[in-house]
Chimera marker file (.cmm) of the C-alpha trace (Angstrom):
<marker_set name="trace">
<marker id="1" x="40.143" y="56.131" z="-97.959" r="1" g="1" b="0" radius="0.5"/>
<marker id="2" x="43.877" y="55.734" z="-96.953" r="1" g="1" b="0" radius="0.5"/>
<marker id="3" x="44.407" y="59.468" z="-97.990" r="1" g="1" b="0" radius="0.5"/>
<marker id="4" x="41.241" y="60.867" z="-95.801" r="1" g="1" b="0" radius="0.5"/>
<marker id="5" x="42.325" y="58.624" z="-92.768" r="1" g="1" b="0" radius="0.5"/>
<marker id="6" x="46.133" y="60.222" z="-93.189" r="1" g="1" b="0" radius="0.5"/>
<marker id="7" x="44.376" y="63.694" z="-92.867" r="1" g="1" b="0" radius="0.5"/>
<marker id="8" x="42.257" y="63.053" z="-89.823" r="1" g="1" b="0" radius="0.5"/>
<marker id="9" x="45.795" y="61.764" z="-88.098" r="1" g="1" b="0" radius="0.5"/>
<marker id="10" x="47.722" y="64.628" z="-89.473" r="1" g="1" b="0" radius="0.5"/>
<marker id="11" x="44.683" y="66.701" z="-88.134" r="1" g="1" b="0" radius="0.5"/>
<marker id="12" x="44.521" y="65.740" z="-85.416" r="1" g="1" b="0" radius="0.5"/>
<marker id="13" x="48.151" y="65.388" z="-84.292" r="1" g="1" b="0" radius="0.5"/>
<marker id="14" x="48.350" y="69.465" z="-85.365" r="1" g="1" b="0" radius="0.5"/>
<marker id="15" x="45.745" y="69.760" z="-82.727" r="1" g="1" b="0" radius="0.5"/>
<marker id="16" x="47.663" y="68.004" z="-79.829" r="1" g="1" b="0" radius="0.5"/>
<marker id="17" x="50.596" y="70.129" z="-80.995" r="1" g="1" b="0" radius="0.5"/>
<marker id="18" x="48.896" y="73.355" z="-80.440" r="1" g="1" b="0" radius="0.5"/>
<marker id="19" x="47.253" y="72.561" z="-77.368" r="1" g="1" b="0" radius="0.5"/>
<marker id="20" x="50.533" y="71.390" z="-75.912" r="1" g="1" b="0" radius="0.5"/>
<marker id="21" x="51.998" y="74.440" z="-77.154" r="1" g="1" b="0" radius="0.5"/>
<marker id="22" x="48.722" y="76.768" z="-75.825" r="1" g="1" b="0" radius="0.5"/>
<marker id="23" x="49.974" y="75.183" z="-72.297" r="1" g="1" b="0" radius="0.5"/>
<marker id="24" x="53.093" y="75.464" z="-72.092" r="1" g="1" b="0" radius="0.5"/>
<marker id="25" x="53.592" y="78.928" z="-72.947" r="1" g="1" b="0" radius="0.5"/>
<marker id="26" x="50.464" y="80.670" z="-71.517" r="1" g="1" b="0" radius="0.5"/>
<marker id="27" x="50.541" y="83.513" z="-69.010" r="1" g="1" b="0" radius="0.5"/>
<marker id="28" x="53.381" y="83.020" z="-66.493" r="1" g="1" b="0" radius="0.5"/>
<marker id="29" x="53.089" y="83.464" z="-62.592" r="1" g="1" b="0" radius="0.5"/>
<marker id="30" x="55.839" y="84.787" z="-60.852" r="1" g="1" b="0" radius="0.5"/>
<marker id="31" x="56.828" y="83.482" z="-57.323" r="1" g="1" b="0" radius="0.5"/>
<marker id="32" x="59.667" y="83.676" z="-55.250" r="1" g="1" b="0" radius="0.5"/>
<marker id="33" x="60.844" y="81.004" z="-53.196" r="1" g="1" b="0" radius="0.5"/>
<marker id="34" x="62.667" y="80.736" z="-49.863" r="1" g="1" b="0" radius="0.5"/>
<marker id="35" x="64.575" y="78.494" z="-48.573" r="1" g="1" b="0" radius="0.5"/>
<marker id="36" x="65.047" y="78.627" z="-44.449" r="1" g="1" b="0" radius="0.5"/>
<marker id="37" x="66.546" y="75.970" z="-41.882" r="1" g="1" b="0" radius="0.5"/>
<marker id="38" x="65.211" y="77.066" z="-37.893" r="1" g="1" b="0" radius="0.5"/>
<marker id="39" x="67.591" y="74.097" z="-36.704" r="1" g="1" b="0" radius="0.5"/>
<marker id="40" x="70.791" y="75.615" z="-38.197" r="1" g="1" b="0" radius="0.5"/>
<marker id="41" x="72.685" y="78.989" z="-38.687" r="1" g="1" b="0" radius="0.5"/>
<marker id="42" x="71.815" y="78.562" z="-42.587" r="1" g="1" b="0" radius="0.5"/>
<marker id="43" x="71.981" y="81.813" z="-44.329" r="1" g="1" b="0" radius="0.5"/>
<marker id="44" x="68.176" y="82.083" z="-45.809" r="1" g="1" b="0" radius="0.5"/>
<marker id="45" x="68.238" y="81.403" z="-49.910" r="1" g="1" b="0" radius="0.5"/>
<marker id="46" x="66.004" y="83.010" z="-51.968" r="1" g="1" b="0" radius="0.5"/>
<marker id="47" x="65.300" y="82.505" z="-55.614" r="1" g="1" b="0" radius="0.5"/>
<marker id="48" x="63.071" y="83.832" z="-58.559" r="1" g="1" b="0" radius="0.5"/>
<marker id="49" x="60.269" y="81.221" z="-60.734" r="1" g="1" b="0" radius="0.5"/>
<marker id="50" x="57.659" y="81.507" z="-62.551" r="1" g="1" b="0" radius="0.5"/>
<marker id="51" x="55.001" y="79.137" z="-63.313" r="1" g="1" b="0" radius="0.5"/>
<marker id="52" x="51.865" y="78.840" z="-65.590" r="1" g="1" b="0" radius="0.5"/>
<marker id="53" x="48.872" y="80.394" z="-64.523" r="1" g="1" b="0" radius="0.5"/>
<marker id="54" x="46.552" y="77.843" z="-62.475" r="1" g="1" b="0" radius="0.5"/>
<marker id="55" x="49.991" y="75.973" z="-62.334" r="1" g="1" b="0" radius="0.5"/>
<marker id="56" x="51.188" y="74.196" z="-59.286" r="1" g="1" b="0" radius="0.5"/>
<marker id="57" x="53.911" y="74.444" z="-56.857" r="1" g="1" b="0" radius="0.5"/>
<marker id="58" x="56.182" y="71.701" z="-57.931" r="1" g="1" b="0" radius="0.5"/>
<marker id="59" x="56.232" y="72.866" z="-61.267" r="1" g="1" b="0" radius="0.5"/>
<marker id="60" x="57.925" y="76.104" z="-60.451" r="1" g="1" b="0" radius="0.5"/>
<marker id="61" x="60.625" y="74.298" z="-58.422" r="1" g="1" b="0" radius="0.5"/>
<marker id="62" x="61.310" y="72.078" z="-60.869" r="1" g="1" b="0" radius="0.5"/>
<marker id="63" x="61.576" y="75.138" z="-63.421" r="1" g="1" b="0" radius="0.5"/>
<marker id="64" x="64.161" y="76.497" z="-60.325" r="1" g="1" b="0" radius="0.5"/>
<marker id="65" x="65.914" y="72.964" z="-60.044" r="1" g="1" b="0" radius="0.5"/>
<marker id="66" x="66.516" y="72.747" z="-64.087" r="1" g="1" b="0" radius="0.5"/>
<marker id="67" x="68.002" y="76.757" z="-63.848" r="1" g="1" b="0" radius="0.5"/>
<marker id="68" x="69.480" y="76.859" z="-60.549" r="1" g="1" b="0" radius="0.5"/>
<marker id="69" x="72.684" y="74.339" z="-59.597" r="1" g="1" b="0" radius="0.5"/>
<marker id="70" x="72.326" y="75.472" z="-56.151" r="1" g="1" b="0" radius="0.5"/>
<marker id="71" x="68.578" y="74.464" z="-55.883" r="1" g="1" b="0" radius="0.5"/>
<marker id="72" x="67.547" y="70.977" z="-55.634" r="1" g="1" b="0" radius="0.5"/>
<marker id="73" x="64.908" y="68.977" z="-54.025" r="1" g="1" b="0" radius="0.5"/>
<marker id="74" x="63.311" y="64.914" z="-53.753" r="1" g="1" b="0" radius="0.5"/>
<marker id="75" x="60.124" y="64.235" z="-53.019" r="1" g="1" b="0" radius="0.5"/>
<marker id="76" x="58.204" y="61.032" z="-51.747" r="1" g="1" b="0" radius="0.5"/>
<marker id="77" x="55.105" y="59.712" z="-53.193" r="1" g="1" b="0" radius="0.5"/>
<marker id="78" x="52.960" y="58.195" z="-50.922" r="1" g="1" b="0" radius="0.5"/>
<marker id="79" x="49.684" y="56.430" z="-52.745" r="1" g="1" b="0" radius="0.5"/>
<marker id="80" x="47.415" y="57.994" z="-49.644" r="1" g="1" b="0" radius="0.5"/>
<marker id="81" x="48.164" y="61.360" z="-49.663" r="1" g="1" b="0" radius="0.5"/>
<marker id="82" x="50.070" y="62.001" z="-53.068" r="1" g="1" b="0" radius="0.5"/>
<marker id="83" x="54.007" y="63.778" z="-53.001" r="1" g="1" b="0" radius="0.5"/>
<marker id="84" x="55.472" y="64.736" z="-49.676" r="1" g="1" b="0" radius="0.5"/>
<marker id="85" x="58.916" y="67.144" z="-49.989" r="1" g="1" b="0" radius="0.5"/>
<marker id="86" x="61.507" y="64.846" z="-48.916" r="1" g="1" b="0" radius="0.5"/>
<marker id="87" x="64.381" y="67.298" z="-49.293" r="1" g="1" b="0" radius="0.5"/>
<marker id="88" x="65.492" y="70.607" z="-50.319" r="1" g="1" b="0" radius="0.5"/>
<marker id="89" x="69.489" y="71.530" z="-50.860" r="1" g="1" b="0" radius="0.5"/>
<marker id="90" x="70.713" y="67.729" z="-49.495" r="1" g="1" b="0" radius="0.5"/>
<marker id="91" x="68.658" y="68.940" z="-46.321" r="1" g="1" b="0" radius="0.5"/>
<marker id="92" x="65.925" y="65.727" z="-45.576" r="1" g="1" b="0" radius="0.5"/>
<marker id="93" x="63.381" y="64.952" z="-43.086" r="1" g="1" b="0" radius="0.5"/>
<marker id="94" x="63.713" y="62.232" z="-40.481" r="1" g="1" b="0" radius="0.5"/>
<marker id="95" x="60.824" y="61.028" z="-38.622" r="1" g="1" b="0" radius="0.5"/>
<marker id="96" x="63.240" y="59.691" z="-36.007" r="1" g="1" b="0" radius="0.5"/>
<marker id="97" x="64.250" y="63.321" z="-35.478" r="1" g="1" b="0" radius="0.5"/>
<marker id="98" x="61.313" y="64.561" z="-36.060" r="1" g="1" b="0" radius="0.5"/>
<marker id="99" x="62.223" y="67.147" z="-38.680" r="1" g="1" b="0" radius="0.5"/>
<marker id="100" x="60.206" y="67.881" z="-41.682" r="1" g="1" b="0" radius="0.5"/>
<marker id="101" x="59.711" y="70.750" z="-44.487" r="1" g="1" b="0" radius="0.5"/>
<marker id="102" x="56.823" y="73.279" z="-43.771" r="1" g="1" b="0" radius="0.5"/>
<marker id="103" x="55.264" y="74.964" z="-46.554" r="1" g="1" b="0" radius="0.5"/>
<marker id="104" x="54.253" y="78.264" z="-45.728" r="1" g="1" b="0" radius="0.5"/>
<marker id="105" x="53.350" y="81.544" z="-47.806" r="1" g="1" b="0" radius="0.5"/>
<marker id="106" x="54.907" y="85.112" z="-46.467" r="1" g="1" b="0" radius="0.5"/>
<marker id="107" x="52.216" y="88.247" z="-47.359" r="1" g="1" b="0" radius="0.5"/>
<marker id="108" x="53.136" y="91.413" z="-45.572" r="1" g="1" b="0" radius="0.5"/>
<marker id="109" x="55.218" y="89.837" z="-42.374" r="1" g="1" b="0" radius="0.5"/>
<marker id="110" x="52.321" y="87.632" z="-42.337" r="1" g="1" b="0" radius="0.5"/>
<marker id="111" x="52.816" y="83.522" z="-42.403" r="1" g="1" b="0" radius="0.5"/>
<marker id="112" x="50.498" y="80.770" z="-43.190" r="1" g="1" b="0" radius="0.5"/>
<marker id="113" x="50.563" y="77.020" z="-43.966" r="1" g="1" b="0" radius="0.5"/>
<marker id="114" x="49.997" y="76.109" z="-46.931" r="1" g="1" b="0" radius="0.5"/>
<marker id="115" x="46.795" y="73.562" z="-46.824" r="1" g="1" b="0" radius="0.5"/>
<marker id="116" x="48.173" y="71.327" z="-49.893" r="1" g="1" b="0" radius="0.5"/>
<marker id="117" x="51.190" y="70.172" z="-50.973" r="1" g="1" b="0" radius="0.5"/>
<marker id="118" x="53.874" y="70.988" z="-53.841" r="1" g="1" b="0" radius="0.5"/>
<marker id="119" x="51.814" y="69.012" z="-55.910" r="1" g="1" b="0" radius="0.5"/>
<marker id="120" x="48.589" y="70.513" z="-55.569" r="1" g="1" b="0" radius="0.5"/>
<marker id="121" x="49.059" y="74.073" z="-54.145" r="1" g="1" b="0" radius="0.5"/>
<marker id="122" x="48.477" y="77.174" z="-56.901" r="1" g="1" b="0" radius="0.5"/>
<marker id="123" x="50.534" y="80.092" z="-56.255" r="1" g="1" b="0" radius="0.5"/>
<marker id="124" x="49.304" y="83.618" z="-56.567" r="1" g="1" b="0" radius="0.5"/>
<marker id="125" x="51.022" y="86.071" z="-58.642" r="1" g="1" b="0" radius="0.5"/>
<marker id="126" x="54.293" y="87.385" z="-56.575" r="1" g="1" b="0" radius="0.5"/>
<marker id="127" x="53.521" y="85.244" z="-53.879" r="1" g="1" b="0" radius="0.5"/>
<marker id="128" x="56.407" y="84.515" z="-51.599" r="1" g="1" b="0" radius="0.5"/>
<marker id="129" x="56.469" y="80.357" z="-50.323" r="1" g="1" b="0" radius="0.5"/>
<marker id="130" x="59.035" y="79.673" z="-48.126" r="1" g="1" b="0" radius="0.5"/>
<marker id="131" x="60.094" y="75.951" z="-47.459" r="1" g="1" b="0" radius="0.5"/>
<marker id="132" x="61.019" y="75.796" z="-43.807" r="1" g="1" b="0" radius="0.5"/>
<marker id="133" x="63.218" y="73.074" z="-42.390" r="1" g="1" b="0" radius="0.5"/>
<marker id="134" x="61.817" y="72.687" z="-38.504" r="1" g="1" b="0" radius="0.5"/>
<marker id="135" x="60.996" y="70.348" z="-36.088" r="1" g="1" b="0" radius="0.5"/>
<marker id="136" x="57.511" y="69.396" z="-35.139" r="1" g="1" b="0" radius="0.5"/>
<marker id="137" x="58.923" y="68.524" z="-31.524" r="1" g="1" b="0" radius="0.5"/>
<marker id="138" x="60.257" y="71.916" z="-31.509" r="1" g="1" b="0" radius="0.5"/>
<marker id="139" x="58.786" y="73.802" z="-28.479" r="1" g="1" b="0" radius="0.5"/>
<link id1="1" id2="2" r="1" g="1" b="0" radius="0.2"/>
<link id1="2" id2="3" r="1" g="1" b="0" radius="0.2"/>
<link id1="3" id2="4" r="1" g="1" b="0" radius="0.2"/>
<link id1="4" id2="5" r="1" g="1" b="0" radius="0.2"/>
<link id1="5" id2="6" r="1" g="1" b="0" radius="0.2"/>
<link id1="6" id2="7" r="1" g="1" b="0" radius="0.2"/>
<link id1="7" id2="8" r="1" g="1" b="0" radius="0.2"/>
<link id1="8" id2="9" r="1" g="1" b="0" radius="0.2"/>
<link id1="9" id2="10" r="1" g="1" b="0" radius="0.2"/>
<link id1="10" id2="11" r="1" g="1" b="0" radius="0.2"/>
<link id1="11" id2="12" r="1" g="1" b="0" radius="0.2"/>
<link id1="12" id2="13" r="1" g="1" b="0" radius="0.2"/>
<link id1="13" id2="14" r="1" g="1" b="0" radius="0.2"/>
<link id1="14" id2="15" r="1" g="1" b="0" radius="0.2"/>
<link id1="15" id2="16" r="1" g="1" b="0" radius="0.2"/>
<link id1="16" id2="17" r="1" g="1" b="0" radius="0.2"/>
<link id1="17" id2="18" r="1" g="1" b="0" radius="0.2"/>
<link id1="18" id2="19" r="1" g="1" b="0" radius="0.2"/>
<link id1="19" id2="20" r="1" g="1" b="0" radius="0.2"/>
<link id1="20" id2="21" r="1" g="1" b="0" radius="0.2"/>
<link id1="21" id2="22" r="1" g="1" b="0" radius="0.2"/>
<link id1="22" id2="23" r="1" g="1" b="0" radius="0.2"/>
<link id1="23" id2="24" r="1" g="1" b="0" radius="0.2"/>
<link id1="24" id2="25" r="1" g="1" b="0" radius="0.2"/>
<link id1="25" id2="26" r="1" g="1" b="0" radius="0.2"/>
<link id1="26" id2="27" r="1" g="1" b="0" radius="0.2"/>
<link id1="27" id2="28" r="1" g="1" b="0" radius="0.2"/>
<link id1="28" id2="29" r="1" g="1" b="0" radius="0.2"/>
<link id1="29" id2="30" r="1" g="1" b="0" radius="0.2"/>
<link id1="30" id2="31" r="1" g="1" b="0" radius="0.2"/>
<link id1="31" id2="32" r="1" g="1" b="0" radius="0.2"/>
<link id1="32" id2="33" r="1" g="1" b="0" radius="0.2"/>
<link id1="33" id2="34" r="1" g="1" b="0" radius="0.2"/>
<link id1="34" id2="35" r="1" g="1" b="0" radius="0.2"/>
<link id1="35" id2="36" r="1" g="1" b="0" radius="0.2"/>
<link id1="36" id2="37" r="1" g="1" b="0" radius="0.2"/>
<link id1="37" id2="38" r="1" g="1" b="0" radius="0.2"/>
<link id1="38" id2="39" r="1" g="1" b="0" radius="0.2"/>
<link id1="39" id2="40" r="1" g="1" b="0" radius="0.2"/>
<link id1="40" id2="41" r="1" g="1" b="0" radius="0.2"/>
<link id1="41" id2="42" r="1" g="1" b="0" radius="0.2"/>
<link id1="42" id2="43" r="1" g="1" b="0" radius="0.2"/>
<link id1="43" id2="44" r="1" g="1" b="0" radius="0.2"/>
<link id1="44" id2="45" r="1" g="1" b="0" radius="0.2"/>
<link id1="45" id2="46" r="1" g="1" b="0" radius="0.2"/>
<link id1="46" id2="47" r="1" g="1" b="0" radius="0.2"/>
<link id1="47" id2="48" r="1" g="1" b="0" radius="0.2"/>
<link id1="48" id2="49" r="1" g="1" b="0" radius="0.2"/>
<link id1="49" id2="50" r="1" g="1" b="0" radius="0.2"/>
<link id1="50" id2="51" r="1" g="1" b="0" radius="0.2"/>
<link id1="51" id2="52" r="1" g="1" b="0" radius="0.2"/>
<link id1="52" id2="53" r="1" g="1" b="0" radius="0.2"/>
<link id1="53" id2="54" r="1" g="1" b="0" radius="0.2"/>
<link id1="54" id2="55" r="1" g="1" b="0" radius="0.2"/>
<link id1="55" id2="56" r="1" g="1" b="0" radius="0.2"/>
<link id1="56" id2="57" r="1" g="1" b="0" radius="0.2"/>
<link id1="57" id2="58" r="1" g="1" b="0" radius="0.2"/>
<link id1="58" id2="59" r="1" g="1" b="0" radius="0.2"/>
<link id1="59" id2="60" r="1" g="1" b="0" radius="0.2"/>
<link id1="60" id2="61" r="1" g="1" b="0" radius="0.2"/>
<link id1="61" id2="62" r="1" g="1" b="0" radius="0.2"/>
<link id1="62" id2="63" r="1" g="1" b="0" radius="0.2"/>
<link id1="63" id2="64" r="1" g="1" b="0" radius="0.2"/>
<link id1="64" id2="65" r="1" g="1" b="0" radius="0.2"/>
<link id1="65" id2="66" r="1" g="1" b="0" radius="0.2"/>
<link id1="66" id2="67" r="1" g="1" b="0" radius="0.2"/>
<link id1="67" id2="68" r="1" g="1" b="0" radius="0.2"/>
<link id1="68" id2="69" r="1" g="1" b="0" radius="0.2"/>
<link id1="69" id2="70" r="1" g="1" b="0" radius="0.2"/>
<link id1="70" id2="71" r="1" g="1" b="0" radius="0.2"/>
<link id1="71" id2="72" r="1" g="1" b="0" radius="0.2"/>
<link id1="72" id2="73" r="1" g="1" b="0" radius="0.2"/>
<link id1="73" id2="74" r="1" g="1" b="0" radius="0.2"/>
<link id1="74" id2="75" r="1" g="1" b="0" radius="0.2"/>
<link id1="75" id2="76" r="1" g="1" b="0" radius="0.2"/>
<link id1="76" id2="77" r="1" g="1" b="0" radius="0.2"/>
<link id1="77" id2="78" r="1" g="1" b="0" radius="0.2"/>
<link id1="78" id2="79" r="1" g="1" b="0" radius="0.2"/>
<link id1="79" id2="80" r="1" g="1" b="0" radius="0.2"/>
<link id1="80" id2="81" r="1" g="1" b="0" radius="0.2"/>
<link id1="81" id2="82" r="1" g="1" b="0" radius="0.2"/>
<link id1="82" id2="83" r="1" g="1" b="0" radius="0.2"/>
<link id1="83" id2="84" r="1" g="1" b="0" radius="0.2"/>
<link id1="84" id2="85" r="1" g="1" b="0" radius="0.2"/>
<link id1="85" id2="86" r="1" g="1" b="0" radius="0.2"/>
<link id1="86" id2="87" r="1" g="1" b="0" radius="0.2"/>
<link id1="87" id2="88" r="1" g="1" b="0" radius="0.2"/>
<link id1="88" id2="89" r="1" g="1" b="0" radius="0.2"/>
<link id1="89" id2="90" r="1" g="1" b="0" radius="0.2"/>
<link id1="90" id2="91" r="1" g="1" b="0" radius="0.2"/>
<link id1="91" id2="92" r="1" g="1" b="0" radius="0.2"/>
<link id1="92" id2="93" r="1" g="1" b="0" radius="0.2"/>
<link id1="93" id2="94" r="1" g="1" b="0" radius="0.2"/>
<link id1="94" id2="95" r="1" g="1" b="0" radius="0.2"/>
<link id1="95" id2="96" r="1" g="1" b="0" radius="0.2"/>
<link id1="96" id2="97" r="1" g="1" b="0" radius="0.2"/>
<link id1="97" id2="98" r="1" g="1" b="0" radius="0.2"/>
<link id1="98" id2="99" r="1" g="1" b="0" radius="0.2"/>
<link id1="99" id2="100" r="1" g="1" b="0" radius="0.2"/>
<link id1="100" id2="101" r="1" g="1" b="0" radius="0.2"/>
<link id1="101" id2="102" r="1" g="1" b="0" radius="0.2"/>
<link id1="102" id2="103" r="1" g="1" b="0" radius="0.2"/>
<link id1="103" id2="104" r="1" g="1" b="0" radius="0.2"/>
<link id1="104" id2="105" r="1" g="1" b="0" radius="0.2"/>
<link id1="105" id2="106" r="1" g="1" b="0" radius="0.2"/>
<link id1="106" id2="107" r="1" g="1" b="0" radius="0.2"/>
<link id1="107" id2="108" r="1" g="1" b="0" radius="0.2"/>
<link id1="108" id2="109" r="1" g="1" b="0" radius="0.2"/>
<link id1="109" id2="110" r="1" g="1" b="0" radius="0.2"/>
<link id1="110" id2="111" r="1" g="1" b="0" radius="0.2"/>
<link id1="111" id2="112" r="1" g="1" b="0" radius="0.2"/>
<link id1="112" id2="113" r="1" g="1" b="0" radius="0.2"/>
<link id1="113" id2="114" r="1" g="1" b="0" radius="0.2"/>
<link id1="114" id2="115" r="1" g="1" b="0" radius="0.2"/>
<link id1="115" id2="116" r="1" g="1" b="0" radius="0.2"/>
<link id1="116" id2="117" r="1" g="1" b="0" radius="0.2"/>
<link id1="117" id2="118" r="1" g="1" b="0" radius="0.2"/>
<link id1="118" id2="119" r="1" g="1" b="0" radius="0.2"/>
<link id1="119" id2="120" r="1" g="1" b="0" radius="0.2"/>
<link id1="120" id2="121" r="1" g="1" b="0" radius="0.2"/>
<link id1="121" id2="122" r="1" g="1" b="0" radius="0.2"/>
<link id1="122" id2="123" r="1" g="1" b="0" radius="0.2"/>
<link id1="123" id2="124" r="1" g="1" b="0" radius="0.2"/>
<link id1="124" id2="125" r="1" g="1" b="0" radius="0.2"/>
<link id1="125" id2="126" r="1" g="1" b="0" radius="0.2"/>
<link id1="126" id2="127" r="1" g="1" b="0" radius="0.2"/>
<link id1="127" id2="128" r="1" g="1" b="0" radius="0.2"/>
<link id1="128" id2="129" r="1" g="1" b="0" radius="0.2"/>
<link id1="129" id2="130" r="1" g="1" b="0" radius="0.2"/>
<link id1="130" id2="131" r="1" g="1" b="0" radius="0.2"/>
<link id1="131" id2="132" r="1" g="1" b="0" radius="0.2"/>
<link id1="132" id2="133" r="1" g="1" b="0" radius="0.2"/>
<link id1="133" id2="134" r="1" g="1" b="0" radius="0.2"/>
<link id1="134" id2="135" r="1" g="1" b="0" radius="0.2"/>
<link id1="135" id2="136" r="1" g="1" b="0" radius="0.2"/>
<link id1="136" id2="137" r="1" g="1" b="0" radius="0.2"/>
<link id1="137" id2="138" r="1" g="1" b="0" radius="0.2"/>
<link id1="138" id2="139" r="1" g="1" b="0" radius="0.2"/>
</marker_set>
């Protein structure tokens, strides 16, 4: 009995193994990623990820965060509407000053928001997202 019961565990650890490993190393996704500031002379960054296909935003710039010293970012949790991108390159939102990061996606000189966050938005193969620091008093 203690010999079948060691299989089924061994068995079925083997199986969370593979599909950890099926997951982690499926197609990749590549994105690039821009970093822009409208309320300062800051010299546009751009950088290079990748992410799993059906994989979400904040996975790639974490990917970019681990790679790239020059990349970092915070985000906020908030229990209503999930993670919020606090801050990109030491560069925060302040409600007081009414700056925030926009989340848009560049195709062909044209720009949209994205309708999700970092935490739920899919990219599409070579899409290009560009975090925008702006000003939603901004006229």
């Amino acid at each position: 009995m203690a010999l079948r019961t060691a299989l089924l565990l061994s068995a079925g650890f083997l199986l969370l193994l593979t599909q950890r490993a099926l997951t982690e190393t499926g197609p990749a996704t590549p994105i690039r990623l821009s970093v822009e500031n409208d309320l300062s002379n800051m010299t546009p960054e751009t950088y290079s990820s990748s992410v799993v296909e059906g994989g979400v935003l904040l996975s790639a710039m974490r990917s970019l965060q681990e790679t790239h010293q020059d990349f970092k970012f915070t985000v906020k949790e908030d229990p209503n509407f999930g993670l919020f991108l606090e801050s990109v390159n030491g560069v925060a939102g302040n409600e007081h000053e009414q700056t925030y990061w926009e989340l848009l996606s560049e195709s062909s000189g044209e720009y949209r928001r994205l309708d999700v966050g970092i935490g739920c938005y899919v990219p599409e193969p070579n899409e290009h997202i560009i975090l925008r620091f702006t000003s939603w008093g901004k006229h």
